[in-house]
Structures are given as structure tokens and as C-alpha cells.
DRENDO-1510 file (C-alpha; in Angstrom, 1 decimal, always signed):
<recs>
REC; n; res; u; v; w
REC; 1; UNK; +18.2; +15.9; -9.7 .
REC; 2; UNK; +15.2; +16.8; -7.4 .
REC; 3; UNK; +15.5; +19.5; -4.5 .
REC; 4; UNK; +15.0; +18.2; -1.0 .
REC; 5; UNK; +11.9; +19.0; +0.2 .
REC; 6; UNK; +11.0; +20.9; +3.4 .
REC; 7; UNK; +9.2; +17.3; +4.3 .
REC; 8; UNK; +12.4; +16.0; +3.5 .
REC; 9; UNK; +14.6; +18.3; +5.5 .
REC; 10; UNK; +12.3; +17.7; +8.8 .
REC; 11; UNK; +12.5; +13.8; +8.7 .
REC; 12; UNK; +15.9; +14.4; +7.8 .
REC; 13; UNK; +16.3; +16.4; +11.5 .
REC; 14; UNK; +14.4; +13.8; +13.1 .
REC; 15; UNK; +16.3; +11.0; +12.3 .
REC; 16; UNK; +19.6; +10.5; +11.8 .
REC; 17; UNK; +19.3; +6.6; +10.6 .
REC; 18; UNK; +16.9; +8.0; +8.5 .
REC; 19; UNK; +18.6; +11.0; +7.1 .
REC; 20; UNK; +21.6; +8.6; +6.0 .
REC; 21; UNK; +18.9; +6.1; +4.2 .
REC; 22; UNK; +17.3; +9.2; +2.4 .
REC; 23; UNK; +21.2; +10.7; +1.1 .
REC; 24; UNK; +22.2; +7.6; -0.3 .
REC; 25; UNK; +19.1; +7.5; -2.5 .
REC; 26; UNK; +19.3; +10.9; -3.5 .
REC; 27; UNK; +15.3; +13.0; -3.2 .
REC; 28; UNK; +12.0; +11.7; -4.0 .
REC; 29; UNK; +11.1; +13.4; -7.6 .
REC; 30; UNK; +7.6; +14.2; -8.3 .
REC; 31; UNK; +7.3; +11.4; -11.0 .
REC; 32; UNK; +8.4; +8.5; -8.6 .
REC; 33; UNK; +6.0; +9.8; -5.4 .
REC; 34; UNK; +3.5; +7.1; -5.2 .
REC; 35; UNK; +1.5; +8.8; -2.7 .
REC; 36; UNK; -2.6; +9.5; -4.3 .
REC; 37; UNK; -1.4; +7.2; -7.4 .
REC; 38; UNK; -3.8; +5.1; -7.8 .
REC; 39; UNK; -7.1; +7.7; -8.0 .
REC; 40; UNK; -9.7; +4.6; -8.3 .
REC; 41; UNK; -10.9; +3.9; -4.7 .
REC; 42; UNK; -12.1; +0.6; -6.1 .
REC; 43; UNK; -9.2; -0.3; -8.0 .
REC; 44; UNK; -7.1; +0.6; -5.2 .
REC; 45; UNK; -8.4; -1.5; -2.8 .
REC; 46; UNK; -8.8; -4.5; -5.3 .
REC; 47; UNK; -5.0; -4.3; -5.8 .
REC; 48; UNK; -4.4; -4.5; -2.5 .
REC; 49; UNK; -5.7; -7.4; -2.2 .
REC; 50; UNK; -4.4; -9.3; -5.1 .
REC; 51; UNK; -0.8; -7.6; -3.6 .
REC; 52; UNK; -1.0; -9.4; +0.0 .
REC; 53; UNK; +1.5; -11.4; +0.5 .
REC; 54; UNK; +3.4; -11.0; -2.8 .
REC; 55; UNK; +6.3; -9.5; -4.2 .
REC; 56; UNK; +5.6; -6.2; -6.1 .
REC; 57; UNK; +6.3; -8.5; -9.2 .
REC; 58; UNK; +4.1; -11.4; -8.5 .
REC; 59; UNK; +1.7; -8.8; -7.9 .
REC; 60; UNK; +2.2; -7.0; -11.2 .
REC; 61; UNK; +1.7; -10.0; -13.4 .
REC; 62; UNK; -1.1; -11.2; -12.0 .
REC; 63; UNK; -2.9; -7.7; -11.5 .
REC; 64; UNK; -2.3; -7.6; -15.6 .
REC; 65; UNK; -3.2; -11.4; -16.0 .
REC; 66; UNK; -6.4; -10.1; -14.7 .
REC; 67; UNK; -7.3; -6.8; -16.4 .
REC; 68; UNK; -6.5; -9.0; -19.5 .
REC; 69; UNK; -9.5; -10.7; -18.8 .
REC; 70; UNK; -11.4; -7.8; -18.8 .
REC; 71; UNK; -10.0; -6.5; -22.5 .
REC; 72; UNK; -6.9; -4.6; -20.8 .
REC; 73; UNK; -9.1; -2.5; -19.0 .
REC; 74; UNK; -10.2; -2.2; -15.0 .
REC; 75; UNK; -13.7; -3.3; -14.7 .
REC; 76; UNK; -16.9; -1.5; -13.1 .
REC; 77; UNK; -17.9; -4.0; -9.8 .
REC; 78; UNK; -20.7; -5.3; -11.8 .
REC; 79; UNK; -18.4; -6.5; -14.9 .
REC; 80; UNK; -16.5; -8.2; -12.1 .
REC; 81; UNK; -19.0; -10.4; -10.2 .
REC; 82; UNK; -19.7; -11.1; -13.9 .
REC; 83; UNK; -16.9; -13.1; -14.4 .
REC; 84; UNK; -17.0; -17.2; -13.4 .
REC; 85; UNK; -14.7; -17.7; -10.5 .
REC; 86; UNK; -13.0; -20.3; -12.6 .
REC; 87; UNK; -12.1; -17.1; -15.1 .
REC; 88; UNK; -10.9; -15.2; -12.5 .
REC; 89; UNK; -8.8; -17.8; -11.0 .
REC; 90; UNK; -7.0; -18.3; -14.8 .
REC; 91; UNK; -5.1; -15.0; -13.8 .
REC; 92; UNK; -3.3; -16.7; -10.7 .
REC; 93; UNK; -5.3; -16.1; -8.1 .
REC; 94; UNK; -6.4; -17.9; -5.3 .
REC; 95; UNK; -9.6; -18.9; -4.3 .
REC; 96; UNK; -9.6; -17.3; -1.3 .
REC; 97; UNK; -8.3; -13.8; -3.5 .
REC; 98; UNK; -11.5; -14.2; -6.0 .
REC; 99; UNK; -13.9; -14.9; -2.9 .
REC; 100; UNK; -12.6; -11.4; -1.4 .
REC; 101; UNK; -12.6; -9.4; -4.3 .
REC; 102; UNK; -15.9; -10.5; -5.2 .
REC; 103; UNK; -16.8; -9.9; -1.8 .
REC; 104; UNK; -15.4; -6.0; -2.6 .
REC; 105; UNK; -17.1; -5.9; -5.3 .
REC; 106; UNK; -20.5; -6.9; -4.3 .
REC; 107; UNK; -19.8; -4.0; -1.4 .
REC; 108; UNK; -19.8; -1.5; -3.9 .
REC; 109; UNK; -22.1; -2.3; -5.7 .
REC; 110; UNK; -24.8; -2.7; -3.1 .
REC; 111; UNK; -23.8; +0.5; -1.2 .
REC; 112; UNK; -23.1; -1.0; +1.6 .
REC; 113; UNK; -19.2; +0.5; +1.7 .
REC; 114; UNK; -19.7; +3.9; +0.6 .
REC; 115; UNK; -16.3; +4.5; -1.4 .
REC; 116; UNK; -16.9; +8.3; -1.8 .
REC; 117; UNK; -18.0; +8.8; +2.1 .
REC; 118; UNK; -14.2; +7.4; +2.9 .
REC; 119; UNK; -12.1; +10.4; +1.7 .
REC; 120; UNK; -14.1; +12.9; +4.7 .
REC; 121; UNK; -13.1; +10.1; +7.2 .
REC; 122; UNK; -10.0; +10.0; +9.5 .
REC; 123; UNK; -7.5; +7.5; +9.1 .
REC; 124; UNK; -8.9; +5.3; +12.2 .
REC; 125; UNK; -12.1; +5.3; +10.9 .
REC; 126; UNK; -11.4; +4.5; +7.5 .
REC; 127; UNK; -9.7; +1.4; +8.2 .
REC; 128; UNK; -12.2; +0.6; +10.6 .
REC; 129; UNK; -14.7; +0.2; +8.0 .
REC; 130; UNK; -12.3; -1.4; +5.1 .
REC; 131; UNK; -11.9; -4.6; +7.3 .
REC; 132; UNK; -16.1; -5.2; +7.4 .
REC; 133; UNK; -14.5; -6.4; +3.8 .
REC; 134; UNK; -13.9; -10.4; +3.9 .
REC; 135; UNK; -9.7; -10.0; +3.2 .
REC; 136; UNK; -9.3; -6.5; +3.9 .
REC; 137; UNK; -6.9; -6.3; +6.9 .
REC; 138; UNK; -5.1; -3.6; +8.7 .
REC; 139; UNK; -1.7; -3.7; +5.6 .
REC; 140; UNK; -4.9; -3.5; +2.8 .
REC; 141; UNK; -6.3; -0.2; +4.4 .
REC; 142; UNK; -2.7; +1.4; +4.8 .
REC; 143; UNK; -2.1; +0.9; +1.8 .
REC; 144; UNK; -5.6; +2.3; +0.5 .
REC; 145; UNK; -4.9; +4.9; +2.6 .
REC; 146; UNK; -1.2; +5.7; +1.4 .
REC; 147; UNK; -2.0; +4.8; -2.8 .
REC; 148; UNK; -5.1; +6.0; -2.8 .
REC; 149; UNK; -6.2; +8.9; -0.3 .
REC; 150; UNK; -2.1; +10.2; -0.2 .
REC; 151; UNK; -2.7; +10.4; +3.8 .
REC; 152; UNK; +0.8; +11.7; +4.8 .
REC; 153; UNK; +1.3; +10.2; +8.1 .
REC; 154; UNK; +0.9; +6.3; +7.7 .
REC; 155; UNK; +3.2; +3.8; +8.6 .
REC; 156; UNK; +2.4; +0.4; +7.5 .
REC; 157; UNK; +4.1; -1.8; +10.6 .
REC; 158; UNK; +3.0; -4.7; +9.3 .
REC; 159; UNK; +4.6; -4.5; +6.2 .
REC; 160; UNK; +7.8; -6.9; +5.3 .
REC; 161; UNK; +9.3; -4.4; +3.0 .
REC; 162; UNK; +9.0; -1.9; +5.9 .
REC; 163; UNK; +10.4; -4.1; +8.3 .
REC; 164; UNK; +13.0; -5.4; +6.4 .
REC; 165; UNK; +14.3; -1.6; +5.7 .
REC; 166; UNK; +14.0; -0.9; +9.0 .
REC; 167; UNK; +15.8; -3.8; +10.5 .
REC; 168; UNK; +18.7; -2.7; +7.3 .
REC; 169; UNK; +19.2; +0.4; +8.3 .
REC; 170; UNK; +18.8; +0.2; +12.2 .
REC; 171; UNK; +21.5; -2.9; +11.8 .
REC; 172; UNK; +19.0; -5.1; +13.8 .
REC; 173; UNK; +19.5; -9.0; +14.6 .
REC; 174; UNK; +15.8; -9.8; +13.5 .
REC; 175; UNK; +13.2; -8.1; +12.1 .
REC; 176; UNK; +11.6; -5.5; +14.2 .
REC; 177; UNK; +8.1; -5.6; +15.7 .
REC; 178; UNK; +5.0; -3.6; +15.3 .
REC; 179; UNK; +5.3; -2.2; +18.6 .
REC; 180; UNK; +9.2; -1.4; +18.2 .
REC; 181; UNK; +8.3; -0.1; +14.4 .
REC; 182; UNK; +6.1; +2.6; +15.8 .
REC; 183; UNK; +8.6; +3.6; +18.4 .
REC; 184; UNK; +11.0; +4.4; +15.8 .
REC; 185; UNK; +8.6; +5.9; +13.9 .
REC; 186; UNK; +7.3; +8.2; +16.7 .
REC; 187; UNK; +9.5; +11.5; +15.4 .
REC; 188; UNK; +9.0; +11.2; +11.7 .
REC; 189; UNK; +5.4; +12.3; +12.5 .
REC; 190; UNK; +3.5; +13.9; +11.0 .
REC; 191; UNK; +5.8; +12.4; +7.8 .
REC; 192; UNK; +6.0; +9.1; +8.3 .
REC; 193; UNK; +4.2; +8.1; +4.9 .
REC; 194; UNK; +7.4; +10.1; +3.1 .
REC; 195; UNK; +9.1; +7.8; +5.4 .
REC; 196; UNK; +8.1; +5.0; +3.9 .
REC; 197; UNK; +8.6; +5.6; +0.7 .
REC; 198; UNK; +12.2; +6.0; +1.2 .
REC; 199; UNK; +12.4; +3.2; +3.2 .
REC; 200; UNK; +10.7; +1.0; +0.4 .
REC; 201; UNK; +13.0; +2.5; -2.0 .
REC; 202; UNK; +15.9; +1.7; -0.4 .
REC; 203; UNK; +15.0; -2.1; -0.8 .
REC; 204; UNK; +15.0; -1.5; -4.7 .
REC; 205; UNK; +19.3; -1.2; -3.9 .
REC; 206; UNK; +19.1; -4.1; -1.6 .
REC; 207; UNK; +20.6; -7.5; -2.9 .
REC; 208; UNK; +18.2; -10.4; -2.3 .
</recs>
């Protein structure tokens, strides 16, 4: 079993609602620490957007469904705009989905987001220029920010998994806010990403 991290044992002091979420899970190992997984600034951002607004699952299949169309592989943004909408759409996604990936993809290609300028950026300004994208919103750059960049102080407030662990372990009537969300979060700073992760994790134990 993994140690407990000095990250760990500071959010751990910070929160006691917290700290009782992170024991019953047991630490985050290495291998399961999503943070910086996804190392493709483009692909990272184009699975964000086929991810809004689905379960991880939904997500999963269609994200393959699509990189099947491509020979298994993730396509360069030229390969993509490629593609006939109508053969982007036999993966399962909607026309609004293929309009703002495209709209990614055309982006890159033309220069006009500069996907190796983000990384020197703060985490303000990086959202602020991921949401010129048609379908990028506030969740799309946290996330971006969290799977791609491994910024360590993001919480997504938006986020239903979030707010559904949240209002779990706070034993909340409804589910929390954005504005209640970041009060809560307020002392797991500057760890809140860590946070998050143990809060999504602890839906994974969750019945439905």
C-alpha cells in the first residue's frame, strides 16, 4: 500500500471531512494519480469536450468509437477536419460536439491558440484563452488544466462528480453551490487538485 504523502498529510490537517474521505480510501499510489496524464495538449482538450456532460463511461466509448475512425490512433488536427461530419458523428457524437472539436481543431492548426504558449501561462489566463474555443467552457479548461498541465491547485466547482462528493461527505440536503464549493475548498489550498481526486475517487465506492 502507498505511503501518505506530505500533500496528503496537510489536506489531511486542514480538513477533517476530508481527512475521513481520504482514510477510507486508503493513499493515492503513483499509478492511479491522474494529474499530467494525458501529455497531448490537443488530445486533452478534445477529450474534454467529448467528456461534457457524460459519465466517465459514455465518455470512454465514444472517445474509442472515435480514434477507431482514425485506425486506433489520435489524429494530427489536420487528419481531423479531414473527416466528413457525418463520419465523425458515427462515433456518437453530437452535432454540436463535431462542430466544437472541429472548431479546436481548425485553432490549432491555424495558430491562432498557441497550445505550447499555454504551459508558461497562469491558471487565469489559461482558461481565459481556452473558452475563445466554441464549446470550451470554464469545466473543459479545469480539466485541461488538471489532466493535462498537472496544476496542483484546481478545483473544478462546476463539476457534478465534485459536487456530488462533496454534498456525500459534508452530509448536505442538496448539492452544494459554486460559491459554497469554494468556501469549503478555501484550506485545502494550495492542494485542492489532490483534493479532487480523492473526492472523485470516493464516488467509484458510491452506489448509484
Amino acid at each position: 500500500m502507498a505511503a501518505w504523502s506530505a500533500d496528503d498529510r496537510e489536506l489531511m490537517r486542514a480538513d477533517k471531512v476530508l481527512r475521513r474521505v481520504m482514510e477510507e480510501q486508503g493513499p493515492i499510489h503513483a499509478d492511479i494519480d491522474r494529474r499530467g496524464s494525458r501529455p497531448d495538449p490537443w488530445e486533452a482538450l478534445a477529450r474534454a469536450i467529448v467528456g461534457q456532460q457524460l459519465s466517465t463511461r459514455a465518455a470512454a466509448s465514444i472517445w474509442n468509437k472515435l480514434l477507431a475512425i482514425f485506425g486506433g490512433r489520435m489524429p494530427t488536427p489536420e487528419q481531423f477536419l479531414r473527416r466528413r461530419r457525418e463520419t465523425l458523428r458515427k462515433a456518437g457524437l453530437s452535432n454540436a460536439k463535431v462542430e466544437y472539436l472541429r472548431d479546436l481543431a481548425a485553432r490549432i492548426k491555424d495558430g491562432r491558440l498557441d497550445l505550447a504558449h499555454l504551459k508558461d501561462l497562469s491558471d487565469e489566463d489559461i482558461c481565459a484563452e481556452l473558452v475563445e474555443v466554441k464549446g470550451i467552457g470554464r469545466w473543459s479548461a479545469e480539466m485541461f488544466l488538471i489532466f493535462h498541465l498537472g496544476r496542483k491547485d484546481v478545483v473544478s466547482a462546476g463539476d457534478l462528480g465534485i459536487r456530488r462528493a462533496i454534498q456525500m461527505a459534508y452530509g448536505m440536503d442538496e448539492l452544494p453551490g459554486p460559491e459554497e464549493i469554494d468556501r469549503i475548498a478555501e484550506p485545502w489550498r494550495p492542494h485542492r487538485t489532490l483534493a479532487g481526486l480523492y473526492l472523485w475517487r470516493s464516488l467509484a465506492n458510491t452506489p448509484a
